[in-house]
N, C-alpha and C positions, 0 to 999 in steps of 0.2 A: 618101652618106657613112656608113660605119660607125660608129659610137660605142659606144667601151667605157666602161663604168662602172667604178670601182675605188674600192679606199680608199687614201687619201690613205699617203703613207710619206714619211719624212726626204726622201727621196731624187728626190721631189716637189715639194719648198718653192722650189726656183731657177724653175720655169715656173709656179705658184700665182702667184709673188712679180709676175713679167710680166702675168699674167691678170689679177687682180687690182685694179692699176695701172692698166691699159689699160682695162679695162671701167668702170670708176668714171669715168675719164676722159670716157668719150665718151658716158655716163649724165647726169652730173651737173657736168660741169665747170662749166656757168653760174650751178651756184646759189654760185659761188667768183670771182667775174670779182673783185669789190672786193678781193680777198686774196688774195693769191697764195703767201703767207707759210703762212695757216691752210689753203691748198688742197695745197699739199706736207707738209704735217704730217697731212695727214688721206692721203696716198697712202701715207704711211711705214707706217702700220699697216698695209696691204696686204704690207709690203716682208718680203722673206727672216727677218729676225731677229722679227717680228711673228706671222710665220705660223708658224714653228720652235717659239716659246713657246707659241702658241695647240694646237699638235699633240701637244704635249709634256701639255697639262694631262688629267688621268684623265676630266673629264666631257665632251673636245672626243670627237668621231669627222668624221672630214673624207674625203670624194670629189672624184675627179676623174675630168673627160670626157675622153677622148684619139678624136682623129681620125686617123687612119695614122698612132698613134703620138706624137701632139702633142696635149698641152694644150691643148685650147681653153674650159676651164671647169670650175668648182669650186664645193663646197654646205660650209659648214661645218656641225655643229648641238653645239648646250651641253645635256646629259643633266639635265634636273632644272632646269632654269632659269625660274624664274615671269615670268610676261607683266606687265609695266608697270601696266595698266589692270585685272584685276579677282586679279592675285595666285595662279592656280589651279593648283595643286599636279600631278605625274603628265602633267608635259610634256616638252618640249625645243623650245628656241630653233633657229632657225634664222637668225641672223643676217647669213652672207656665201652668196648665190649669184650668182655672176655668170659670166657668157660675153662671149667675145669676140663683139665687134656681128654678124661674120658668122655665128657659131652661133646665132644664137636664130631661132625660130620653125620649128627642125624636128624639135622634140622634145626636143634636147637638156638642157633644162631640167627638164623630165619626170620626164625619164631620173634624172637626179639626185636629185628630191625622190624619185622613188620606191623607191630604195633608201635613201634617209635614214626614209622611213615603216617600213620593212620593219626595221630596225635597232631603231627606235624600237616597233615591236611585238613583236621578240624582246627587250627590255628592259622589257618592260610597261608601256611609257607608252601614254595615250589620245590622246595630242595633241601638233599641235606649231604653232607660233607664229612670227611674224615681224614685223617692221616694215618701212613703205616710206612712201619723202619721198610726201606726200600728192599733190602734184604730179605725182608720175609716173604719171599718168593707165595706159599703156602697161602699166606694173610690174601694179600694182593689178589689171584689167582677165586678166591670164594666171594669176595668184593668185585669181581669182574662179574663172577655167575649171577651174581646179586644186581648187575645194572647197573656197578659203579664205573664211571670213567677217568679218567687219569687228566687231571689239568695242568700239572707242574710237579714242582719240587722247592722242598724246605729241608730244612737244620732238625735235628732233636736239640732241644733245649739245653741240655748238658753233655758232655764230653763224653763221647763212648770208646770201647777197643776197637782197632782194627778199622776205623773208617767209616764205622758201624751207623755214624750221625746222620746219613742221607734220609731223609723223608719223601714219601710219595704224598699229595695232595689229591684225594678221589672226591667226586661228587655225583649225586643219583637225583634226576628229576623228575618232581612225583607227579 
């Protein structure tokens, strides 16, 4: 499979908005089974008009993977954004990557962070950070191969099942 890397454009946000949706889903649906209410409000921010204003803001820069042509995955990152856990200045967040379930594990994920690093080095940052449901054993685990290390621990934002709220705090210095 080919995989092109690109930066994200307006005209991107209709397949982002599907990708999105879809990959959260089949990630993380069960930490939502008791709410079904909170687990559609948490896909809405993946949705069309979420990602339009997230692309729109000066410190977002956003990629997408295309396979003949189709979306199959997207990295967003925040320029300047401090990490939860020790506050360190001279970063960028990287908070939405996701691929559809059959794209992962042949790089394409890679692919993505590594021109979000390249971006993040012609802008003079040294670093760049993430969060992941601590849970996600899998997540965490391709974040380590990738160089990320483990600083702490946060909340997810919203109430999950089962305890499910524990967050990892990771960062990679470039």
């Amino acid at each position: 499979m080919d995989i092109v890397i690109a930066r994200a454009t307006e005209a991107d946000i209709p397949e982002i908005a599907i990708v999105g949706p879809a990959a959260y889903a089949v990630y993380y649906h069960e930490d939502w089974t008791n709410d079904p209410v909170a687990f559609a409000r948490q896909l809405e921010t993946f949705g069309a008009d979420s990602m339009r204003e997230m692309l729109k803001r000066p410190d977002v820069r956003m990629w997408t993977a295309r396979a003949d042509g189709v979306c199959i995955g997207f990295l967003s990152m925040v320029v300047g954004a401090k990490d939860p856990v020790e506050q360190k200045p001279n970063g960028a967040e990287l908070p939405r990557i996701y691929l559809l379930s059959g794209a992962t594990g042949g790089g394409v994920g890679r692919k993505l962070l590594a021109a979000a690093e390249e971006q993040a080095r012609e802008e003079g940052l040294d670093h760049v950070w993430l969060d992941v449901m601590e849970h996600a054993d899998w997540a965490r685990a391709a974040y380590a191969r990738w160089g990320f290390v483990d600083i702490g621990a946060t909340s997810f934002h919203r109430a999950l099942d089962r305890g499910h709220g524990a967050m990892r705090v990771l960062r990679k210095a470039l």
